[in-house]
Every structure is written in structure tokens, then in C-alpha cells.
C-alpha positions in Angstrom: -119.5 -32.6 62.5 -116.6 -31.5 64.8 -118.4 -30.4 67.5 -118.1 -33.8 68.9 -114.4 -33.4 69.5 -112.8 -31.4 72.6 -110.8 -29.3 73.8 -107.6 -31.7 75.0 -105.3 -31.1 77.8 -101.9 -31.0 77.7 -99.7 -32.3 80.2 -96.7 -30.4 81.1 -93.9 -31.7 78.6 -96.5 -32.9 76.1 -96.3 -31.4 72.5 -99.1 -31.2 70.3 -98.2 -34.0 67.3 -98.5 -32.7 63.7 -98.6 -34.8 60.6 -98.1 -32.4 57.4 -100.2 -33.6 54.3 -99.1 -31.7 50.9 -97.7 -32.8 47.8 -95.9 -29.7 47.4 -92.3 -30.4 49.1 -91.8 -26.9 49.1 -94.7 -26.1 51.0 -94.0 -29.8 53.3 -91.0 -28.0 54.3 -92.4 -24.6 55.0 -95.0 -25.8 57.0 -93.3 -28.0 59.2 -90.0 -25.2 59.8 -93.0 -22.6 60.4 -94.4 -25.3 63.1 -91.4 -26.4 64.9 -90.3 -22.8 65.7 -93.2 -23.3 68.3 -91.8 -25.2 71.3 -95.2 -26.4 72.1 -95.6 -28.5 68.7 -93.7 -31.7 67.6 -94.2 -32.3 63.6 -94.8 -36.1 63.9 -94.1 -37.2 59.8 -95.5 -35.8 56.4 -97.2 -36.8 53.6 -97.3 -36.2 49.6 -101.0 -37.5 49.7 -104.0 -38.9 51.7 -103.4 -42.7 50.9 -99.8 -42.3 52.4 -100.9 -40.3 55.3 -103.4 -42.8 56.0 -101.3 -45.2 55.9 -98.9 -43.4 58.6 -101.6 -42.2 61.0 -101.4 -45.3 63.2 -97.7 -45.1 63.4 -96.7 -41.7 64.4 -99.7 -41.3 66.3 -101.0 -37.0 65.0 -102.9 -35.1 67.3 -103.5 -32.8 64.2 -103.3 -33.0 60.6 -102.3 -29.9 58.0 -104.5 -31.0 54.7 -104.1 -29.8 51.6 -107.4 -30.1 49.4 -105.7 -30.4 46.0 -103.1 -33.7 45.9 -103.0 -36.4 43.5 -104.0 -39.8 43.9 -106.1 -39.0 47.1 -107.2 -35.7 47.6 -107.9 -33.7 50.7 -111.6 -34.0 50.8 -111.9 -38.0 50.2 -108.8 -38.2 52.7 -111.0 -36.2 55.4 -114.2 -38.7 54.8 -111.7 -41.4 55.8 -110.4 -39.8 58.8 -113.6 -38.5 60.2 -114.6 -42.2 59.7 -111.4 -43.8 60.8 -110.2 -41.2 63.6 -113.0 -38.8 64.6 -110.7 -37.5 67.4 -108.2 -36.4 65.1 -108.2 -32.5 63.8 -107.7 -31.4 60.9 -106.6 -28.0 59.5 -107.0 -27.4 55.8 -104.8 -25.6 53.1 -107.2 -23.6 50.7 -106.3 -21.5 48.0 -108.0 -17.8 47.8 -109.7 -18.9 44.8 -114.0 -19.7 44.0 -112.9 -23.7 43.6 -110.9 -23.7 46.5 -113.4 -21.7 48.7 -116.2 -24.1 47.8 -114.2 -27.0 48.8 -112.8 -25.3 51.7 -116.6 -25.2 52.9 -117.4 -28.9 51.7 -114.3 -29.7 53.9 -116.0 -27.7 56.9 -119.7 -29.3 56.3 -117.9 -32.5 56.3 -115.8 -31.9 59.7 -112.9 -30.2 59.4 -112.0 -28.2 62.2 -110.7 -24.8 60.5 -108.8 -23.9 57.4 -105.8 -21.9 56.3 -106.0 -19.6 53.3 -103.1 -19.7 50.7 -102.1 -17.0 49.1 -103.2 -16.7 45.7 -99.5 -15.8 44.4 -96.5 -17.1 45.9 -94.3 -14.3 48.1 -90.8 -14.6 49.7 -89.8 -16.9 52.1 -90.2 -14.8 55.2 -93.2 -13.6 54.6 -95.0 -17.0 53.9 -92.9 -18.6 57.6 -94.3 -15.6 58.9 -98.1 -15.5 57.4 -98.0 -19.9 58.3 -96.6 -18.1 62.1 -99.8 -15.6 62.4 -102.3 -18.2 60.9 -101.6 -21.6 61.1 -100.2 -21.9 65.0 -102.9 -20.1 66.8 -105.2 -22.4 64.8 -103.8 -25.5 65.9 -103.2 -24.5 69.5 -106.8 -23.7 70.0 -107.7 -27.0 70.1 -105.7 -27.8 73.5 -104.9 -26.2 76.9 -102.3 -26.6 79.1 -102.5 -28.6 82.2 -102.6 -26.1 85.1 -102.6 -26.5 89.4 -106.0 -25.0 89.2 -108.7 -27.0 87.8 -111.4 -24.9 86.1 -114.7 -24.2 87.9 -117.8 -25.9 86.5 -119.8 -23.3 84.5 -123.5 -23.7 85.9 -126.2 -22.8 83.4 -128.3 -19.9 84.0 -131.8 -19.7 85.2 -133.0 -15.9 84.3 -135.3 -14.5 81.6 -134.4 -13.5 78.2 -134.6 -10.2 78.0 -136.5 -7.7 79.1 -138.4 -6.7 75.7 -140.2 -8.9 72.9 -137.4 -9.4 70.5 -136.6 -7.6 67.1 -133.7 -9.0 65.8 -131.2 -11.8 65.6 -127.8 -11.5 66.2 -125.4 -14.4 65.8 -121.9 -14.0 66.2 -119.9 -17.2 65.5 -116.1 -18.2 63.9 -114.2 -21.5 64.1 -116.0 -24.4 63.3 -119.1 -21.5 62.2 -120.3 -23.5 58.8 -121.1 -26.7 59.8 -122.9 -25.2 63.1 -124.6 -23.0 61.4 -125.8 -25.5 58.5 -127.1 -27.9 61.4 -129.0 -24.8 62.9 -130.4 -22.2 60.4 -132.4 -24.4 58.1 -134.3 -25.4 61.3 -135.7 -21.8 61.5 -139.3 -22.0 60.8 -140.8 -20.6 57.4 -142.1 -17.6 59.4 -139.5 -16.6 61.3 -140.6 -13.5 62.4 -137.2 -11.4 62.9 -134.3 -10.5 60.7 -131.5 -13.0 61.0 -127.6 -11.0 61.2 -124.7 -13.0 61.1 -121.2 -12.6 61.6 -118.9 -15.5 60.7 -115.1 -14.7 60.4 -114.3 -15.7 56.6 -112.3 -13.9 54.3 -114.4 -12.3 51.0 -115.8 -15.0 48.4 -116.2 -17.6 51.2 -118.9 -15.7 53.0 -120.2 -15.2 49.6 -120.3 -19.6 48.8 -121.6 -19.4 52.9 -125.0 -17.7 51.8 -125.2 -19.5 48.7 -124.9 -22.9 50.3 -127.5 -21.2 53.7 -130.1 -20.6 50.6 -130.3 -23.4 49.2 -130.6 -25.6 52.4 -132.9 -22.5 54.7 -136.6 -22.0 54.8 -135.7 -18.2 54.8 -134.0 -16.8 52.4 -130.4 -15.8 52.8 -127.7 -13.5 51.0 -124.2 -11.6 51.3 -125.7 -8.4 52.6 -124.7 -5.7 50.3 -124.7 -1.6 51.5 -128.3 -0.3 52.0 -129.8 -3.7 52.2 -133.2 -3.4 53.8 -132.9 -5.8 56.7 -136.5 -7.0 56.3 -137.8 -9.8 58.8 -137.4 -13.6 58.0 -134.2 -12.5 55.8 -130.9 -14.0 56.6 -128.4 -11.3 56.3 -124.5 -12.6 56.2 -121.4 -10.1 56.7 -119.0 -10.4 53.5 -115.8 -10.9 54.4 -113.6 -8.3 55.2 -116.3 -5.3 55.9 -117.9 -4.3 59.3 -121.5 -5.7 59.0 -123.8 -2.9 60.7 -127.2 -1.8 61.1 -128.4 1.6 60.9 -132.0 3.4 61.2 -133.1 5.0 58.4 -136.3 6.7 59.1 -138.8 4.1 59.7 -136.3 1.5 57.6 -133.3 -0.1 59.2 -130.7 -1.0 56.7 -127.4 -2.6 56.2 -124.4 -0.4 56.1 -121.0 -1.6 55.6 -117.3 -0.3 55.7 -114.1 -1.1 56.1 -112.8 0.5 59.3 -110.0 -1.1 60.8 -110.6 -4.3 62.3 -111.9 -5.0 65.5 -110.1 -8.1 67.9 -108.2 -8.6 64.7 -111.3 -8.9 62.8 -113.7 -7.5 60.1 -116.1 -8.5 60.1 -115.9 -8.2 63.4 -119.1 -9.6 65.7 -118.4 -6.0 68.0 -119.3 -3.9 65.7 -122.5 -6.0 64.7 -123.6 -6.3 68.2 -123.2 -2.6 69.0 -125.0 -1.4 66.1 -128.1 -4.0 67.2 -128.0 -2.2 70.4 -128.0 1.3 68.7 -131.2 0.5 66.9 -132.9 -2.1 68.8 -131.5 -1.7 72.1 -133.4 -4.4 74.2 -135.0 -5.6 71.9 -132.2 -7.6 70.4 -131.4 -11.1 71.0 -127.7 -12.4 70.5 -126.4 -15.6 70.0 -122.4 -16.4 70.2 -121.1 -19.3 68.8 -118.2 -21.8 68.4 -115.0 -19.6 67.9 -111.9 -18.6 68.9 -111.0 -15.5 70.7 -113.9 -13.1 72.2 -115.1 -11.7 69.6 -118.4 -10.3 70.7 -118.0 -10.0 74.7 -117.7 -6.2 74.4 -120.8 -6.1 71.9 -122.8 -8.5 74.5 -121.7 -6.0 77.6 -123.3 -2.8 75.3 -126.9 -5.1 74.7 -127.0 -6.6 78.0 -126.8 -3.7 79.7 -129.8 -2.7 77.2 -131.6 -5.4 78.7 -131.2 -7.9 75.5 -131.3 -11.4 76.0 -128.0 -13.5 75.0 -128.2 -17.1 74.5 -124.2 -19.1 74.5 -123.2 -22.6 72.6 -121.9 -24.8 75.2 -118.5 -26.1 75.7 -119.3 -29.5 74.6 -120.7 -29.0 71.2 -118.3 -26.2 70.5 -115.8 -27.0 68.1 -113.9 -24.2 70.0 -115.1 -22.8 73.2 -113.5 -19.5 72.9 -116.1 -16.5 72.0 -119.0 -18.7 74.3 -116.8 -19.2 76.8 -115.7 -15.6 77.3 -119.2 -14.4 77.5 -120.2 -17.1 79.5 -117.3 -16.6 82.0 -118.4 -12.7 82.2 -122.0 -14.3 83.5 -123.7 -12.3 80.5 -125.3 -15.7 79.1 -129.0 -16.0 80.1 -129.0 -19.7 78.6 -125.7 -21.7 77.7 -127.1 -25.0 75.3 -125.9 -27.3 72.8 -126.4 -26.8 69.2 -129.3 -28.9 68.7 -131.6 -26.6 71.5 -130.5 -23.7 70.2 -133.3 -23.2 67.8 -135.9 -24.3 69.9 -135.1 -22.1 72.6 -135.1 -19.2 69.6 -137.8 -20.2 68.5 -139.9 -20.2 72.0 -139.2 -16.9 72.7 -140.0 -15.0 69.5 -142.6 -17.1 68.1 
């Protein structure tokens, strides 16, 4: 999976190198005038499908590639096989239309390594307004994956040593966005059949992808898992996923705690957003929580981890290293809120140890 791949530093001077894979012209064109505006990018070449974009990688040398899933001849997904297997270091940013087919292969794309993916619009707009949607989306997804070289070199991050928490846990928080589907394909079907708390999950996805997400969790998971819909009873060994664009909360309700969802304005530019998830866990569980943040840009879920560490929850952090971006970790981590910071694959058995 990407996880494998990190964050590279630029050197002052040094564009990031973008080869454009599409066999619209059209949308060849756009793409590469919506990237150039950015100083800090270089489009290296483009493509009309994977077999020639293959066949250029090794000359113009991409740091990233733009794929589109639907081309002729070679098509995105059997084009990303080859450059996982090919160039492992190289990312790669998919084109998926807003549709059920292209969702689904948006998230076979993701479970087989591609870093993060673009959402077309279903109907074609003006001109400015799809430079400036490719502006808002598709840059800050491509510069994620690098920093700039500084004077300063960053301080090691040491792991923690501390307890978990000052109360037997009650619930499962995980909060988790770029790079979200393959980690948490490798993680939650290693929950044991009797997982004994209710599993809430926050992964930034636009609606009918988070929908394809639970599906896919479902069929792969010893515990069940769904879309949580309003007034779901969040019943233990359930795995409860936010649908895209509502606020996933939990709320008491008597002696029941239940879902309840709305669509208040976003929250760090997102809904759902993994704030409001987290504060709600601290509403009803307080200490009793324990929170898990994930690969992802932005921090997304620091404020929420300030509200249920101060509650006395316990808050576990994906490290840097198998983070396909170290962004929501490392924001928590860098406030010194994480009790333990671990790879994906001890994630689960550190879970595990401390509600089981």
C-alpha cells in the first residue's frame, strides 16, 4: 500500500514534476494550466493513456502522476498495478467521476496504492470554475506529499511512555483522511470477533464513496459494518462509518447512545468532520473513550483530541513512516497529546490489549 512511500523534501529551486495521464485533451489541458499557475510545480509531459505514460515515465522523470481511471487501450487501474510494481516511489493522484462505477474504482485504485483521488464533477461547468475547483482540490493534494527544505531541521518526535487513559474504555474513535481506505482495510478486519466496543469512524470521502467504504469494510471485517444512518443504535462490536458530507455524532438517549447526524457547516473544511466526532465521544463517554488518528492531511481532529484528553481519554497516533500523509498524526503528536505513536501494523494489537 502507499504507506511505504514518504514525505520528500524539496530543495530550494526544486519543483515538484507532474506527468498528466487523460485521454481527454480538454481535460490534459486544464489540468496542466490549473497546475502550472503554482510556481512550486513543473508539468513534466502528458499522456492519452497508461501504455504511453509508461512508456514516458523514465524519460521525464514524474514525481507525481494525475490518473484518470477511465482511458482506452490501458486504463487507470491496470496502469496503477504497473506503476506500483515498476515505480513504487512514484504518486499518484486519480480522476474519478461522482458516479457508483467510478466510486468503486476510485476505492480499488486506493486498496491497490494510490495515494489520493480527485472527484470530477458529474456535469461539465465553465472554464473558471473547473481551473478554479482543479486550484482548491487537486494542488493541495499533490503538495502534501513534499516539504520544503528549511535551515531548521525538524526535531525527532520521541514516542511516549504514559498510560492509556485513565478509565476502562467504551468506545472507538478513529479519525483518519488521505490514504484512509487502504489503512483501514489492513487494520479493521484484524479486530477480533468480539470486539467488545463500538467502532466510529470518520474518513473524509464525499457521499456514495463512504457508502462502497462500508460495503467493501463488511465483507472483509469480523464485525459488522455500515453507513451509519440517523438514530442508529451504536451497539458494541458494530462498525459505524460517517456518510459523506454529514457530521457523524453520538448522542445519549436515555440508557441508549445513538447516531445522530446533520449537516452543519463544515468543520476544518470538512463534514464529516473528525472534530465533531471526537467532541461528541467526549460528551457521552468522556474518559472513557479511546481515539485513534490516522494518515491524513490537515489536523482534523487535534481540537477533538484536546476536548477527550483533557477527559482523561487515551489517544493512540499512526506514525510518520507508515503514514501515507503525516498531517492529522503529526499535529496531535506535535501537541504531545499522543500516549502511543505506532505503525499500522501495531495498531490493533495495542487496541486490542487495552480493551480486551
Amino acid at each position: 500500500m502507499a504507506a511505504a512511500r514518504s514525505r520528500r523534501t524539496l530543495k530550494p529551486g526544486e519543483r515538484i514534476r507532474v506527468l498528466v495521464v487523460d485521454d481527454s485533451v480538454v481535460i490534459r489541458r486544464l489540468v496542466t494550466h490549473a497546475l502550472e499557475e503554482d510556481p512550486a510545480i513543473e508539468v513534466v509531459g502528458s499522456a492519452a493513456n497508461g501504455s504511453i505514460a509508461l512508456q514516458r515515465i523514465p524519460f521525464v522523470n514524474p514525481d507525481v502522476l494525475t490518473l484518470d481511471i477511465e482511458m482506452p487501450e490501458m486504463d487507470g487501474l491496470e496502469t496503477l498495478r504497473r506503476v506500483r510494481s515498476q515505480y513504487p516511489h512514484l504518486r499518484t493522484v486519480m480522476f474519478s467521476t461522482l458516479t457508483e462505477r467510478g466510486a468503486s474504482a476510485t476505492l480499488t485504485a486506493l486498496s491497490l496504492g494510490a495515494d489520493d483521488y480527485v472527484a470530477k464533477a458529474a456535469n461539465g461547468g465553465s472554464l473558471d470554475k473547473s481551473m478554479a475547483a482543479l486550484r482548491g482540490e487537486l494542488l493541495p493534494k499533490i503538495r502534501q506529499f513534499f516539504r520544503m527544505e528549511t535551515a531548521e531541521k525538524p526535531r525527532p518526535v520521541e514516542t511516549p511512555v504514559r498510560g492509556l487513559g485513565t478509565a476502562r474504555p467504551k468506545a472507538l474513535g478513529i479519525g483518519i483522511s488521505t490514504g484512509g481506505p487502504a489503512a483501514l482495510a489492513a487494520i479493521l478486519p484484524t479486530l477480533p470477533a468480539d470486539f467488545p466496543l463500538p467502532v466510529l469512524v470518520v474518513q473524509h470521502m464525499p457521499p456514495l464513496f463512504t457508502r462502497l467504504l462500508a460495503e467493501r469494510l463488511h465483507s472483509t471485517c469480523k464485525l459488522p459494518a455500515v453507513e451509519a444512518a440517523n438514530g442508529d443504535l451504536v451497539r458494541p462490536g458494530n462498525i459505524f462509518v460517517a456518510p459523506g458530507d454529514f457530521h457523524m455524532r453520538v448522542m445519549q438517549s436515555g440508557k441508549e447512545v445513538r447516531i445522530c447526524l446533520d449537516q452543519g457547516p463544515p468543520i476544518n473544511s470538512c463534514r464529516p468532520a473528525v472534530d465533531a466526532l471526537f467532541t461528541s465521544l467526549g460528551d457521552v463517554y468522556g474518559g472513557a473513550t479511546l481515539a485513534l488518528i490516522m494518515t491524513g492531511m490537515g489536523q482534523d481532529g487535534l481540537r477533538g483530541v484536546q476536548i477527550l484528553k483533557a477527559q482523561g481519554a487515551g489517544v493512540i497516533a499512526q506514525d510518520e513512516e507508515s503514514s501515507v500523509v503525516w498531517g492529522m498524526p503529526g499535529a496531535v503528536v506535535n501537541a504531545g497529546l499522543a500516549d502511543r505513536v505506532l505503525p499500522l501494523d501495531r495498531l490493533v494489537p495495542e487496541i486490542v490489549s487495552r480493551v480486551c
